[in-house]
KEPA-60505 format. One line per 2 residues: number of its first residue (from 1); their letters; for each residue x, y, z of N, C-alpha, C. Coordinates in steps of 0.05 Angstrom, whole numbers, plus 5000, padded with zeros to 4 digits. Example, Ala and Ser with C-alpha at 12.3 -4.5 7.8 and 13.67 -1.06 7.14 Angstrom:
2
1	AS	5264 4886 5156 5246 4910 5156 5264 4934 5156  5257 4955 5142 5273 4979 5143 5258 5001 5157
***
This chain:
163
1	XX	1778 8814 1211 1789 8828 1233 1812 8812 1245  1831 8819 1253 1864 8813 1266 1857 8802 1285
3	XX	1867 8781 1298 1865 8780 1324 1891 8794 1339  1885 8798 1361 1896 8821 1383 1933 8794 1389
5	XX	1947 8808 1384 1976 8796 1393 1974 8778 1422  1984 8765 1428 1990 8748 1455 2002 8760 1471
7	XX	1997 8753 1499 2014 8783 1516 2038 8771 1517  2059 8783 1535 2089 8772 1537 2082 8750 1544
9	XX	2100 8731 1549 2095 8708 1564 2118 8711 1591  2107 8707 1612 2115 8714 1639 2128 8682 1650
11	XX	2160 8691 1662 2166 8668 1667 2169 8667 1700  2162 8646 1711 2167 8642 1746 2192 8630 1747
13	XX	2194 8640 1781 2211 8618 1799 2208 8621 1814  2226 8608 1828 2213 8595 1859 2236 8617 1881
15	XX	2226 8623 1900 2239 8647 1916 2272 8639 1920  2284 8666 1932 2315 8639 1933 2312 8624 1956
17	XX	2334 8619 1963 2335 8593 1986 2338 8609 1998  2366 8624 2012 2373 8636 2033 2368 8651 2049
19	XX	2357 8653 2062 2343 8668 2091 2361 8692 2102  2348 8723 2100 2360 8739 2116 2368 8734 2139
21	XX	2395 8739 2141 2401 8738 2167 2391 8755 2195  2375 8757 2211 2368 8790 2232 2389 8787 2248
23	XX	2388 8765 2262 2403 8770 2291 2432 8753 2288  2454 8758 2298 2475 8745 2293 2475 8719 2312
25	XX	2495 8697 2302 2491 8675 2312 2508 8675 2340  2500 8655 2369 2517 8669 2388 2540 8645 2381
27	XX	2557 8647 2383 2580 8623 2387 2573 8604 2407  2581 8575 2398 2567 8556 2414 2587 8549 2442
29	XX	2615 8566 2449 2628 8567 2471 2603 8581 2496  2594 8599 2483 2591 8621 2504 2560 8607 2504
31	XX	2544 8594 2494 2512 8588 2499 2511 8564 2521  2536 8553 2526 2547 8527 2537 2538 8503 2518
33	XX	2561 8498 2503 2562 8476 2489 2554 8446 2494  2547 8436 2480 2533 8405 2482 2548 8387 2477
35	XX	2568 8373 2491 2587 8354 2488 2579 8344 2464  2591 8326 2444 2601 8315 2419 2597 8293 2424
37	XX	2610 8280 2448 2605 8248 2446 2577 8231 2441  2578 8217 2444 2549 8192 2447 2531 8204 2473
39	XX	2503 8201 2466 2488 8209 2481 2488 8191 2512  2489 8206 2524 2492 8172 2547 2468 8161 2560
41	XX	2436 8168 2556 2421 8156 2555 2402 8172 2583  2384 8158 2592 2375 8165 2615 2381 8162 2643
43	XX	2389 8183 2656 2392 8180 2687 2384 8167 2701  2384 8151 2720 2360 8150 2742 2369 8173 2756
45	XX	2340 8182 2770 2336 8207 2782 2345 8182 2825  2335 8161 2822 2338 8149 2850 2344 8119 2845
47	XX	2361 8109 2865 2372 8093 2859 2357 8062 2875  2341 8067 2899 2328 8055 2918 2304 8045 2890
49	XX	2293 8027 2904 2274 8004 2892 2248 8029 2891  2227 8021 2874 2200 8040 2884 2184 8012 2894
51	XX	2163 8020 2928 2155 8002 2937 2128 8012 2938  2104 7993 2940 2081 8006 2936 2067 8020 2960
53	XX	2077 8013 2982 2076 8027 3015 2084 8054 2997  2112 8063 2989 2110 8086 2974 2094 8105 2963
55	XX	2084 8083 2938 2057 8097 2922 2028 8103 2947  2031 8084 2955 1999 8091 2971 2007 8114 2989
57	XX	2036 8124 3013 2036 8142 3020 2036 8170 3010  2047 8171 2978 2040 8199 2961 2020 8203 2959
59	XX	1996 8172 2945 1968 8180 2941 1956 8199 2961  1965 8185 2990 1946 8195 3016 1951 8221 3019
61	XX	1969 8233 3018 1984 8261 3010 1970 8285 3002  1952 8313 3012 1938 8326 2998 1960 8333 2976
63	XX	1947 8351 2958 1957 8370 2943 1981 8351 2923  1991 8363 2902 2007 8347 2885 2031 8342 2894
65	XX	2041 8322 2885 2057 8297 2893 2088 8314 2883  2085 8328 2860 2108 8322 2845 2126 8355 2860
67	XX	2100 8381 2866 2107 8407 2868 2125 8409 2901  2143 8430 2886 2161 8435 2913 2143 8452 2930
69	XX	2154 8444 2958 2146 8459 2983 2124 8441 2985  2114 8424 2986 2093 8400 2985 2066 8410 2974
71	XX	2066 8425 2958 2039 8431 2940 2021 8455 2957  2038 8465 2973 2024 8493 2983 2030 8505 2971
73	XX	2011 8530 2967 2014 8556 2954 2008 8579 2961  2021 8601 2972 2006 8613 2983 1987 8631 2968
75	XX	1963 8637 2984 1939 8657 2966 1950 8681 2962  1945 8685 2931 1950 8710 2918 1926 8737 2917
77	XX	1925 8754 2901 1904 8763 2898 1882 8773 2888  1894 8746 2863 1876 8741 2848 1855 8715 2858
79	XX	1864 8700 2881 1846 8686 2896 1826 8712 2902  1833 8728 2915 1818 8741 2934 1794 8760 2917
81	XX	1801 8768 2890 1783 8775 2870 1757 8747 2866  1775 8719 2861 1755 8700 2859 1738 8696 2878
83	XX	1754 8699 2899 1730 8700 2917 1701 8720 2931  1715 8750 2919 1689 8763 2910 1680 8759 2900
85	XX	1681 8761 2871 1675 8754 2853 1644 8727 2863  1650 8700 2871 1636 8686 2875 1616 8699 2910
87	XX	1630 8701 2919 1603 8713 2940 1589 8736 2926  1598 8757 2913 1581 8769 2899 1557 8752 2880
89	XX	1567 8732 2870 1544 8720 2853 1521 8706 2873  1539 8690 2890 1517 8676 2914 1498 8692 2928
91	XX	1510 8717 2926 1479 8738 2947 1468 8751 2915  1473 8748 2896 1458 8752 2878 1439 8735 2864
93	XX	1446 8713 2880 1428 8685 2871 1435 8673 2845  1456 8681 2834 1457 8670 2808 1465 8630 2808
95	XX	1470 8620 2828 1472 8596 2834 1442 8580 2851  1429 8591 2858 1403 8583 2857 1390 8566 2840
97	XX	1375 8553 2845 1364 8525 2830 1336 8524 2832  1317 8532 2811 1288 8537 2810 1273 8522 2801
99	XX	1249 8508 2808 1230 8492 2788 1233 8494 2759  1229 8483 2753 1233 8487 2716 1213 8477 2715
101	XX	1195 8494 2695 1170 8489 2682 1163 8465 2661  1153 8441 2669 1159 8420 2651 1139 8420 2638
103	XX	1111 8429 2627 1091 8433 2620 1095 8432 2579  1108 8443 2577 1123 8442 2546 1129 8420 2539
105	XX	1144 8406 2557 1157 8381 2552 1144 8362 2556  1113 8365 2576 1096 8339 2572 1073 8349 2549
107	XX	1073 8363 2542 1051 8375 2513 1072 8356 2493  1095 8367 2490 1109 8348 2463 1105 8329 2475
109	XX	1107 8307 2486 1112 8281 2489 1081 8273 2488  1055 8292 2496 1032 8276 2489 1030 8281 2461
111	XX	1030 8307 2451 1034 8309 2422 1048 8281 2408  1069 8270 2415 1077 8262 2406 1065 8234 2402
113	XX	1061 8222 2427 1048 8190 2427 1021 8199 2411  0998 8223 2408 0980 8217 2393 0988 8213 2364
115	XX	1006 8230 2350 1020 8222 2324 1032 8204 2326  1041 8188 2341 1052 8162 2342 1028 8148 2330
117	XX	1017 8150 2349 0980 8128 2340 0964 8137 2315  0962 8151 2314 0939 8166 2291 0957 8164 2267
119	XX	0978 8156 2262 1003 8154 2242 1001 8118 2240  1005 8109 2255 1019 8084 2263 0997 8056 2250
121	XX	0978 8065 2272 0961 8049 2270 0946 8043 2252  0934 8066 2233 0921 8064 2205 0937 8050 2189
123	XX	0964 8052 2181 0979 8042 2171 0984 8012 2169  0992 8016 2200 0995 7982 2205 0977 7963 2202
125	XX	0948 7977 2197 0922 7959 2191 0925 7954 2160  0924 7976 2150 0930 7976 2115 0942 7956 2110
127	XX	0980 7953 2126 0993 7936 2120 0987 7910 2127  0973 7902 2140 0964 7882 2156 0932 7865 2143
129	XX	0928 7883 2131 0904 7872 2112 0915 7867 2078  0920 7887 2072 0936 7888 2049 0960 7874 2045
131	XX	0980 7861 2066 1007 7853 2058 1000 7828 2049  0992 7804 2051 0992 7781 2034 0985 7785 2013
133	XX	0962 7803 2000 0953 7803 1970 0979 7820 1962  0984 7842 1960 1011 7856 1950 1021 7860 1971
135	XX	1052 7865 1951 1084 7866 1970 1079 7898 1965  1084 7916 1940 1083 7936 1941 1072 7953 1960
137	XX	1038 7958 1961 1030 7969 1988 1046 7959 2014  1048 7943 2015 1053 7932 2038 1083 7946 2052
139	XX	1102 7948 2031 1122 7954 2032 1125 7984 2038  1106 7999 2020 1109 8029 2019 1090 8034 2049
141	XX	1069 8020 2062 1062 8032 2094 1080 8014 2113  1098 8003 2112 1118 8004 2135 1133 8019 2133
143	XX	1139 8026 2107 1178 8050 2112 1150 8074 2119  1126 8082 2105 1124 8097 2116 1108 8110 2147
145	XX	1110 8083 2161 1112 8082 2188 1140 8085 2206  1153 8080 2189 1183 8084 2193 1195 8106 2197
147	XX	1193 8122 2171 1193 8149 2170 1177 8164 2185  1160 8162 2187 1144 8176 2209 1151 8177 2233
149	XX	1156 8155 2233 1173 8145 2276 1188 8160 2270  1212 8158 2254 1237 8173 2259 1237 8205 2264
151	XX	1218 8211 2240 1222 8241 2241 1211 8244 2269  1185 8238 2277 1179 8249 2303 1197 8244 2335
153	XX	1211 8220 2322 1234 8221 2346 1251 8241 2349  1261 8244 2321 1281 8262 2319 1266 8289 2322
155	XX	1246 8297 2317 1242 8327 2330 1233 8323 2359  1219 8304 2371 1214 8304 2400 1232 8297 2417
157	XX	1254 8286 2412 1273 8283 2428 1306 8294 2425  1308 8285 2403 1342 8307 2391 1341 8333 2376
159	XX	1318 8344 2372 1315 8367 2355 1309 8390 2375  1323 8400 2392 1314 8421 2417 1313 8455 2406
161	XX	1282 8462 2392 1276 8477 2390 1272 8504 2411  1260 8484 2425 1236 8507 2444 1257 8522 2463
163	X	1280 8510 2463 1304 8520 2491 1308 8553 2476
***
């Protein structure tokens, strides 16, 4: 049986360079031109010393230092939405602050110190009787006292299920 011919062979390139033009360019008389010479560097905006009597009288200063009309603004009305807006939530109580039921959270934490012990301590006897005659045992009930601690830290304290 023949095998089936090769298809064409397809050649690439790369897009052209030149970019449609959309909008025409404005002439650089009429955009106000940017002098040619050397850049001349930075202004001072003031020519007087800065004194720190200065700085501490802007600090004391409500509102920002830098905005014209000395940082007043007058209220718009979208203040006046925010401010429904929040008295509506305050007589709805949604800012209210309630007991929180901590009863969950001392069940894990006793849960947890009894697996602490009932884990820990068998172990640490094993290892503690057993570690001078062998390294092996000895070795394998501390990591796996280790392991144990960890995991139960990590679910009783960084692992937040119950929320």
């Amino acid at each position: 049986m023949a095998d089936d011919p090769d298809p064409p062979r397809k050649y690439y390139q790369l897009k052209p360079k030149a970019f449609e033009v959309v909008n025409d360019r404005v002439p650089s008389q009429e955009a106000g031109a940017i002098p040619a010479g050397p850049d001349p560097g930075p202004q001072a905006v003031r020519s007087d010393r800065i004194d720190v009597k200065d700085l501490c009288r802007q600090a004391q200063t409500p509102g920002a230092a830098l905005t014209p009309g000395g940082g007043r603004r007058e209220r718009t009305e979208v203040h006046a939405v925010l401010k429904e807006n929040y008295a509506r939530a305050r007589a709805a109580g949604d800012y209210d602050l309630h007991n929180l039921d901590d009863s969950k959270r001392r069940r894990e934490l006793r849960r947890f110190w009894l697996a602490i012990v009932l884990v820990n301590v068998p172990l640490g006897l094993f290892a503690y009787k057993v570690g001078p005659g062998a390294a092996l045992p000895f070795v394998f009930a501390i990591s796996a006292m280790a392991m144990t601690t960890s995991v139960l830290v990590w679910k009783t304290f960084f692992l937040r299920t119950h929320y």
